[in-house]
LUMVOLUM-32702 format. One record per residue: residue in three letters; y, x negated, z of N, C-alpha, C in turn. Coordinates in nm, 4 decimals, always signed. Last residue first. Layout:
N
<site rest="ALA" n_yy="Y" n_xx="X" n_zz="Z" ca_yy="Y" ca_xx="X" ca_zz="Z" c_yy="Y" c_xx="X" c_zz="Z"/>
...
***
This chain:
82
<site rest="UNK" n_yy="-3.8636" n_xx="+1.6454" n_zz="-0.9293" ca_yy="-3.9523" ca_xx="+1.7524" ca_zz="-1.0318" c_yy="-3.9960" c_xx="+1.6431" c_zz="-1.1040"/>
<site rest="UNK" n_yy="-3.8815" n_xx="+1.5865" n_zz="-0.5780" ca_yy="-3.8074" ca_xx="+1.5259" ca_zz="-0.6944" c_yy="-3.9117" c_xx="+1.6659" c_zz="-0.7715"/>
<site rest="UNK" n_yy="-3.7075" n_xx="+1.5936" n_zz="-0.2382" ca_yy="-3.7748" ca_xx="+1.5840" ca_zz="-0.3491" c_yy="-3.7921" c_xx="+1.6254" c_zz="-0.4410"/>
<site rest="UNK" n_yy="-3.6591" n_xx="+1.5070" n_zz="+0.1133" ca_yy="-3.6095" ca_xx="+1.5133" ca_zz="-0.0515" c_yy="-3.7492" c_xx="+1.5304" c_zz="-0.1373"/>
<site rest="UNK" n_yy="-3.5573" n_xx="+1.7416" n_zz="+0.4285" ca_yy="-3.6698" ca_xx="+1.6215" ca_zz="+0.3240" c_yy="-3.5992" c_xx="+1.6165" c_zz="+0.1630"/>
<site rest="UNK" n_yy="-3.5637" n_xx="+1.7529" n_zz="+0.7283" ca_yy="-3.4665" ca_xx="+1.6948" ca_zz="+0.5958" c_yy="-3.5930" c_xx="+1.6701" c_zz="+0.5607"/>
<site rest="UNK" n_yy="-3.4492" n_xx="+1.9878" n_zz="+1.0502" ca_yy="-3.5373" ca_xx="+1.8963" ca_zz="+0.9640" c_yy="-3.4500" c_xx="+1.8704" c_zz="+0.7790"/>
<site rest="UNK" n_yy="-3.3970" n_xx="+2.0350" n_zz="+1.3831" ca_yy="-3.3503" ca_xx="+2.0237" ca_zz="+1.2237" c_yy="-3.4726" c_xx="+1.9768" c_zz="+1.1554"/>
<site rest="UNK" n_yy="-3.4080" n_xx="+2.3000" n_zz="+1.6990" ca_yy="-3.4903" ca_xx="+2.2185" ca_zz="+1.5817" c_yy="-3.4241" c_xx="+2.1931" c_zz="+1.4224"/>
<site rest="UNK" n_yy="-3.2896" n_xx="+2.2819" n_zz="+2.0171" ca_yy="-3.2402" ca_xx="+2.2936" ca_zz="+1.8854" c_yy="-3.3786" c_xx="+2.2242" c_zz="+1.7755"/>
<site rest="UNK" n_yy="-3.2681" n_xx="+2.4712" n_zz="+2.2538" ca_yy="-3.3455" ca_xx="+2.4018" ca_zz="+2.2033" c_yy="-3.2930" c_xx="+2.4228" c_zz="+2.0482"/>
<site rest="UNK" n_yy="-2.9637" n_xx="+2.4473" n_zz="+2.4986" ca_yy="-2.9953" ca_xx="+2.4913" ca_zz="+2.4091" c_yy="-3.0954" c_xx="+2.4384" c_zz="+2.3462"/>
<site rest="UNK" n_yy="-2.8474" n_xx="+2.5253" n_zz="+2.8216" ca_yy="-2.9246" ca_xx="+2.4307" ca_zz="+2.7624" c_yy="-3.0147" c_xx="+2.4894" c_zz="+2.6148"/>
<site rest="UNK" n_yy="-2.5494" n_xx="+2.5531" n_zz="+3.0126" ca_yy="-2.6516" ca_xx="+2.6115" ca_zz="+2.9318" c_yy="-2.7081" c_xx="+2.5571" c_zz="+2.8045"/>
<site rest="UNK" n_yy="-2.4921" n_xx="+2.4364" n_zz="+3.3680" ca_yy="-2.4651" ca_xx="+2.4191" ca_zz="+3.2084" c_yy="-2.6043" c_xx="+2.5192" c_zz="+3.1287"/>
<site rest="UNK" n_yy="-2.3695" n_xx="+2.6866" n_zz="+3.5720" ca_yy="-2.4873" ca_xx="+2.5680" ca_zz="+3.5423" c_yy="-2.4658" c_xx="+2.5630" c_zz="+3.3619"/>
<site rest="UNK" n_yy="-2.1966" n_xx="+2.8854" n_zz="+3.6186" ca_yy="-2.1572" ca_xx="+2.7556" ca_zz="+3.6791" c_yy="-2.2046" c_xx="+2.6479" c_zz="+3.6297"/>
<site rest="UNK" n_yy="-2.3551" n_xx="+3.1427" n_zz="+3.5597" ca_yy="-2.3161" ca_xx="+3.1111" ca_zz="+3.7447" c_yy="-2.2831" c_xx="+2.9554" c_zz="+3.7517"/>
<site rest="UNK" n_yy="-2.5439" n_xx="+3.2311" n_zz="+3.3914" ca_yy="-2.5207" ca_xx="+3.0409" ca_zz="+3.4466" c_yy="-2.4878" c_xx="+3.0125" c_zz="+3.5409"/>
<site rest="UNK" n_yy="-2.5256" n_xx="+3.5012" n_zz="+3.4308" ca_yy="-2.6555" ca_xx="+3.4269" ca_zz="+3.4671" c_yy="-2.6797" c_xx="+3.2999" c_zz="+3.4794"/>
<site rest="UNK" n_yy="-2.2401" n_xx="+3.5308" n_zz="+3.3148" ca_yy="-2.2733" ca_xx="+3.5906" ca_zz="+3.4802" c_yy="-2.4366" c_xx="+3.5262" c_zz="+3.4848"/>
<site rest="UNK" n_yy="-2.2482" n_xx="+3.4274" n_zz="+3.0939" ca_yy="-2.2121" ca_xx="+3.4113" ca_zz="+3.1657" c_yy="-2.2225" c_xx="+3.4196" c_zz="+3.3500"/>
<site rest="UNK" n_yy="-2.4540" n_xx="+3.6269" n_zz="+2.9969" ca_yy="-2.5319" ca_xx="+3.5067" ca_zz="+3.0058" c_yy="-2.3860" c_xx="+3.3828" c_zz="+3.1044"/>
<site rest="UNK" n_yy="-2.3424" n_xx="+3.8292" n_zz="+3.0071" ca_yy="-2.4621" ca_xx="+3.8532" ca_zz="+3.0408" c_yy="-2.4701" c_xx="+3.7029" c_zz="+3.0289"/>
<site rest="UNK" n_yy="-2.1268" n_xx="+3.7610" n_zz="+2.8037" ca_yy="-2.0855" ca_xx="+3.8000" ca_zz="+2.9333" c_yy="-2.1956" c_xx="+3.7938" c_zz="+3.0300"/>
<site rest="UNK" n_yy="-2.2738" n_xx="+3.7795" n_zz="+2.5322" ca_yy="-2.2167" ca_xx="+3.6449" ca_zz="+2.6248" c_yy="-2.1756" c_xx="+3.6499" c_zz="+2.7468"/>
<site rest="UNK" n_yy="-2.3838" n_xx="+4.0283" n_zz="+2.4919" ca_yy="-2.4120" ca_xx="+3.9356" ca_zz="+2.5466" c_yy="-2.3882" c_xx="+3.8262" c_zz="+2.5997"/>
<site rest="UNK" n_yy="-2.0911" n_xx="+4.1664" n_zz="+2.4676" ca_yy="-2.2008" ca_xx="+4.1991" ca_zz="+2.5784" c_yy="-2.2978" c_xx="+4.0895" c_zz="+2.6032"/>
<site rest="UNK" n_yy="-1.9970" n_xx="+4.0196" n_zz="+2.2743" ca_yy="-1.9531" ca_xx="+4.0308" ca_zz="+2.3872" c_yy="-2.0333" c_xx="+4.0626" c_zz="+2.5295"/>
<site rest="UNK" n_yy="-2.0737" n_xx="+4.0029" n_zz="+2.0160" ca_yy="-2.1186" ca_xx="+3.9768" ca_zz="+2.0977" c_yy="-2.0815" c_xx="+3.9243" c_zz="+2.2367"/>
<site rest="UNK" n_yy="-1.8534" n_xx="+4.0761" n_zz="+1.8366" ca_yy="-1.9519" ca_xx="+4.1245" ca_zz="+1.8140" c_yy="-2.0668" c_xx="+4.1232" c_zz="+1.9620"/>
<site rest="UNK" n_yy="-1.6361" n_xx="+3.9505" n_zz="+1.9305" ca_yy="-1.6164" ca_xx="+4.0928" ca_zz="+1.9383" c_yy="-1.7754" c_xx="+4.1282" c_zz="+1.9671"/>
<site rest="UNK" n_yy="-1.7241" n_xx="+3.6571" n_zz="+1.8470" ca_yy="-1.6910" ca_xx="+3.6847" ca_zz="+2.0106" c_yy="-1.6922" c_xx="+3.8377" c_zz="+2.0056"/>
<site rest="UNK" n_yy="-1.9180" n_xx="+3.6414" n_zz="+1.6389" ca_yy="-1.8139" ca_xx="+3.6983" ca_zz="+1.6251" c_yy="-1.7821" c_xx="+3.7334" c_zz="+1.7737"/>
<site rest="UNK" n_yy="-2.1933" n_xx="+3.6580" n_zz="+1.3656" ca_yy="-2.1274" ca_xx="+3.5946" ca_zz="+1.4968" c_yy="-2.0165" c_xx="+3.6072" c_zz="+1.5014"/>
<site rest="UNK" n_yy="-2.3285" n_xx="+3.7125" n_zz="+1.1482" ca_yy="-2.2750" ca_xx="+3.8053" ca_zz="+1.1939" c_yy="-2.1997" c_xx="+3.7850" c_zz="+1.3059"/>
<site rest="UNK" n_yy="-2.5394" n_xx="+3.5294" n_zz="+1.1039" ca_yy="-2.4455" ca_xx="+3.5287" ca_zz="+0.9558" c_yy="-2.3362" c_xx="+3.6253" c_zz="+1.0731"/>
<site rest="UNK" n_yy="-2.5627" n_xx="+3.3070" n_zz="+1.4384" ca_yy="-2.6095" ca_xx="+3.4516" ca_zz="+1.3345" c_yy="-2.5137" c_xx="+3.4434" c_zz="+1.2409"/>
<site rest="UNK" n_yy="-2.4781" n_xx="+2.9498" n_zz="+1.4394" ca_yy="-2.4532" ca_xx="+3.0940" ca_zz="+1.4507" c_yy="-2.5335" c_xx="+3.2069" c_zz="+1.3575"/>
<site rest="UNK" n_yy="-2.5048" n_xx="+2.7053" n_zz="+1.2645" ca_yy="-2.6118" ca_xx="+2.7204" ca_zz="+1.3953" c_yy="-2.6154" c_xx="+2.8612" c_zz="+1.4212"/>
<site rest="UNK" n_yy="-2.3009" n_xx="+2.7314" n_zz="+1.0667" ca_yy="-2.4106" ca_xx="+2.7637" ca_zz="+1.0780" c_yy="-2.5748" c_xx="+2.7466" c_zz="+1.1174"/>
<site rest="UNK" n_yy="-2.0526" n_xx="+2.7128" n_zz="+1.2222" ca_yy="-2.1113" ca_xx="+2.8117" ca_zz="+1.1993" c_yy="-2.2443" c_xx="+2.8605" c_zz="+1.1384"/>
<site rest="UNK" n_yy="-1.9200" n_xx="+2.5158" n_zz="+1.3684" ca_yy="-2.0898" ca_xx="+2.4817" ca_zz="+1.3530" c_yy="-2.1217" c_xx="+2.6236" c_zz="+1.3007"/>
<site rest="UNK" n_yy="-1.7336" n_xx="+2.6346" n_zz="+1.5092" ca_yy="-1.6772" ca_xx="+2.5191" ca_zz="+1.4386" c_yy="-1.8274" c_xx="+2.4401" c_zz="+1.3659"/>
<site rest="UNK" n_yy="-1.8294" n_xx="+2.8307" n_zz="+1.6593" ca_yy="-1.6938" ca_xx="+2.8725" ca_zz="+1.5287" c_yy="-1.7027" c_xx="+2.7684" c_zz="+1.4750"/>
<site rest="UNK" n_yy="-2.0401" n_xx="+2.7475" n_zz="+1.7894" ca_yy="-2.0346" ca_xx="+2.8018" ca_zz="+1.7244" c_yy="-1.9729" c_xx="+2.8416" c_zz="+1.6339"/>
<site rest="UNK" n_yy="-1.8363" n_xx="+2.5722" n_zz="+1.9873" ca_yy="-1.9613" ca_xx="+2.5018" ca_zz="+1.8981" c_yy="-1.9688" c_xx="+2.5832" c_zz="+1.8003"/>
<site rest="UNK" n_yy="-1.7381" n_xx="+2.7848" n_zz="+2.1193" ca_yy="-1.6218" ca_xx="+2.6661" ca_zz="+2.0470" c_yy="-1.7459" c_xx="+2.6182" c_zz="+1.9174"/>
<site rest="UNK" n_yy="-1.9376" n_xx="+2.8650" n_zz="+2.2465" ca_yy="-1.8593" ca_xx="+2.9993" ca_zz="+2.1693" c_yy="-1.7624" c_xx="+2.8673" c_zz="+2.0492"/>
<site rest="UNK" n_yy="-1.9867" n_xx="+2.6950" n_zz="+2.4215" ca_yy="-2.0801" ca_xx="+2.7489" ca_zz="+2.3695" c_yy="-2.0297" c_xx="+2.8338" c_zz="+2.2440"/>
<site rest="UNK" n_yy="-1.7305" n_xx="+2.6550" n_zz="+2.5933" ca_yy="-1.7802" ca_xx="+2.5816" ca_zz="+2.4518" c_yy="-1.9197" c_xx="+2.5969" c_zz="+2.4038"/>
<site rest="UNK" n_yy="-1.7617" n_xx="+2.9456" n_zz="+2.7109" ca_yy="-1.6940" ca_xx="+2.8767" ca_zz="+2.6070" c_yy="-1.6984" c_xx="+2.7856" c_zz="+2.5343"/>
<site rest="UNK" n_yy="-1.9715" n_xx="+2.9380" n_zz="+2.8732" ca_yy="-2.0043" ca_xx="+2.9763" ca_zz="+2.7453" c_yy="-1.8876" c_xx="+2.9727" c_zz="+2.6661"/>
<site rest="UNK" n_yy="-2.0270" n_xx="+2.5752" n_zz="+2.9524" ca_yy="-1.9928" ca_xx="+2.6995" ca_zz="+2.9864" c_yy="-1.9785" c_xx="+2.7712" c_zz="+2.8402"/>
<site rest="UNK" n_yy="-2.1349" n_xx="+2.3272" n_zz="+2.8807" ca_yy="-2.0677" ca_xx="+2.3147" ca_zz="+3.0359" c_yy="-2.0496" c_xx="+2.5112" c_zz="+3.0475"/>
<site rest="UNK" n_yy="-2.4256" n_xx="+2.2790" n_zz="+2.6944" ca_yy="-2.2855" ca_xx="+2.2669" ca_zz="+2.7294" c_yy="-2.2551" c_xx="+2.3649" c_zz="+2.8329"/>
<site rest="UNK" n_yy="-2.6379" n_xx="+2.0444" n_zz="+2.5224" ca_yy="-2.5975" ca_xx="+2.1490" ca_zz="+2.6320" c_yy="-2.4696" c_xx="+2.1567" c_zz="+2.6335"/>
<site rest="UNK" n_yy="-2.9052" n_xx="+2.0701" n_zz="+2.3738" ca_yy="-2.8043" ca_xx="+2.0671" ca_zz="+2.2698" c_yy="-2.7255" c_xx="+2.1513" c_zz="+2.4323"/>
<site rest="UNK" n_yy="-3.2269" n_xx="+1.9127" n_zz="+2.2530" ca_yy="-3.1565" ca_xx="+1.9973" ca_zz="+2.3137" c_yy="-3.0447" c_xx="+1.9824" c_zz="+2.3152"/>
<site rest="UNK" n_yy="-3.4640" n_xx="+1.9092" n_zz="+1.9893" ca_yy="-3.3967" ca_xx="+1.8195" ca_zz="+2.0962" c_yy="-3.3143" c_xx="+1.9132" c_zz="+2.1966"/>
<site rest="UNK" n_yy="-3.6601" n_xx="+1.7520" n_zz="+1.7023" ca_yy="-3.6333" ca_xx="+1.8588" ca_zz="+1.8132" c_yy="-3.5778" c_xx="+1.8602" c_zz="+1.9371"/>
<site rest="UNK" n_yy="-3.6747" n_xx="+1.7015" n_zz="+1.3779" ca_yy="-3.5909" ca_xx="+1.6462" ca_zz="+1.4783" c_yy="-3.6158" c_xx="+1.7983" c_zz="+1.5711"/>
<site rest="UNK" n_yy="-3.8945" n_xx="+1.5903" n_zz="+1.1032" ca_yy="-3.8368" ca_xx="+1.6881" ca_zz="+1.1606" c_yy="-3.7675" c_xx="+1.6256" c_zz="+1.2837"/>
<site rest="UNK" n_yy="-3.8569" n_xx="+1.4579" n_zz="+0.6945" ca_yy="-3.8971" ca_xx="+1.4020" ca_zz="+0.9002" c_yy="-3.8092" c_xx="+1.5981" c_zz="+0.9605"/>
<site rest="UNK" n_yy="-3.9634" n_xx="+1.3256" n_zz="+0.4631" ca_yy="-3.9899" ca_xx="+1.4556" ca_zz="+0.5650" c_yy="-3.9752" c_xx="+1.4128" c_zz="+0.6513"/>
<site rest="UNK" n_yy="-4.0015" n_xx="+1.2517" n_zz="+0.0884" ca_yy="-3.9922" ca_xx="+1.1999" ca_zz="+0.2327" c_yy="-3.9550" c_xx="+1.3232" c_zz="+0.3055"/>
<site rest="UNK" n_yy="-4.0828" n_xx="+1.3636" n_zz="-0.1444" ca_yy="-4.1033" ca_xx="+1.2306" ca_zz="-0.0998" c_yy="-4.0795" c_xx="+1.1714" c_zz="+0.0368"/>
<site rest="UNK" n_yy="-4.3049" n_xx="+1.5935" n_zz="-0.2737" ca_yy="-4.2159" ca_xx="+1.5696" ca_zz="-0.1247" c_yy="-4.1638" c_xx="+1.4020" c_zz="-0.1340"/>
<site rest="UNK" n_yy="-4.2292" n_xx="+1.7002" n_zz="-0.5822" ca_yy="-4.2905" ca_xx="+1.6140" ca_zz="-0.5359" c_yy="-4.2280" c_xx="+1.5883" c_zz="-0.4285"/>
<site rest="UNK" n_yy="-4.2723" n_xx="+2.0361" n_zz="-0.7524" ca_yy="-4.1988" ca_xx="+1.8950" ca_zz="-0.6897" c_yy="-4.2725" c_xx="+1.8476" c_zz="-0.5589"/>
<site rest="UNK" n_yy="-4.4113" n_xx="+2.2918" n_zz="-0.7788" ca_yy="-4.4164" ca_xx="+2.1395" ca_zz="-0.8925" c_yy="-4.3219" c_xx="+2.0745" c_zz="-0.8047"/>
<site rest="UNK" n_yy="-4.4181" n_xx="+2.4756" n_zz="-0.5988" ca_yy="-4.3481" ca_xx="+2.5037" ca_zz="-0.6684" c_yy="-4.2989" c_xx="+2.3720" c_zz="-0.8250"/>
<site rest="UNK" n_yy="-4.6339" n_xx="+2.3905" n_zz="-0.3990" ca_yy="-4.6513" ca_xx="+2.4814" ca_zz="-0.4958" c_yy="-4.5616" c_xx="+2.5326" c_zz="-0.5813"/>
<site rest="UNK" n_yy="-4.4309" n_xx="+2.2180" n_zz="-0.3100" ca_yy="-4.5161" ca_xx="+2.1218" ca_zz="-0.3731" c_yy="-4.5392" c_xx="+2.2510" c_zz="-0.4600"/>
<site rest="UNK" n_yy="-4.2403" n_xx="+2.3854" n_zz="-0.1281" ca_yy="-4.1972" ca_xx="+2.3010" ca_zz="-0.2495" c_yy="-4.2840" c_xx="+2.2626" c_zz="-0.3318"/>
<site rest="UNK" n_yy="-4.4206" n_xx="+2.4892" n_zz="-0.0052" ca_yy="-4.4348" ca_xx="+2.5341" ca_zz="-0.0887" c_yy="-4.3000" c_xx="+2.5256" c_zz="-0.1861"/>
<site rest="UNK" n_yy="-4.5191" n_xx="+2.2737" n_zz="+0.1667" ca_yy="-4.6250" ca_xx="+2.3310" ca_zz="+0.1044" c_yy="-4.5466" c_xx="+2.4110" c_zz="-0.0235"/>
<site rest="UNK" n_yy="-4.3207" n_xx="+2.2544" n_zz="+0.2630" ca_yy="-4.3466" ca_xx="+2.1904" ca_zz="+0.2307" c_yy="-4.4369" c_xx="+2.2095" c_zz="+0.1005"/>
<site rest="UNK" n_yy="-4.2969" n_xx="+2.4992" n_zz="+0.4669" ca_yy="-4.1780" ca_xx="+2.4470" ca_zz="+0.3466" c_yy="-4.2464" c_xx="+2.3471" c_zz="+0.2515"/>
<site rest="UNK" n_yy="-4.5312" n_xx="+2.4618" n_zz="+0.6161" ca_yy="-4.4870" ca_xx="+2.5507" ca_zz="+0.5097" c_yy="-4.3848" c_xx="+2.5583" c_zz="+0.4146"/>
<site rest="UNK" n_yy="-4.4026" n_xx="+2.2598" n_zz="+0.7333" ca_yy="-4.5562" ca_xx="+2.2164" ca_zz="+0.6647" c_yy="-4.5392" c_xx="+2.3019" c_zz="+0.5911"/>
<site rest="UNK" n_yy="-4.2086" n_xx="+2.3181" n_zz="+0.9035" ca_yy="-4.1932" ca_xx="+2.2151" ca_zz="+0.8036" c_yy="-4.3131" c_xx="+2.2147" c_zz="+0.7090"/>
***
């Protein structure tokens, strides 16, 4: 955020407000891991695509073994003006 910031300002506009958010984001299996993603596409790589990444989801299937899979998510918002 500080670097964004920074270089809105070095770009002439004025921050007026900034907040960041960091949190976690779980779900029950890598299907709705896969559901989130189609319907949130852009939490997803530009390139996401059950085909594409098969190998890995399978790999992380077989490593939950059952246990929900716990995602760190970071957003942030700011406005500002010229």
């Amino acid at each position: 955020m500080d670097l964004l910031v920074d270089q809105v300002r070095a770009a002439g506009l004025v921050v007026e407000e900034s907040c960041e958010w960091s949190g976690s984001y779980r779900f029950r299996d890598v299907a709705a891991l896969v559901a989130y993603l189609t319907l949130v596409p852009w939490d997803a790589p530009d390139d996401f695509s059950v085909e594409a990444y098969a190998d890995p989801l399978l790999t992380l299937h077989r490593d939950t073994a059952g246990r929900d899979i716990t995602l760190t998510m970071r957003r942030f918002w700011f406005r500002a003006r010229g």
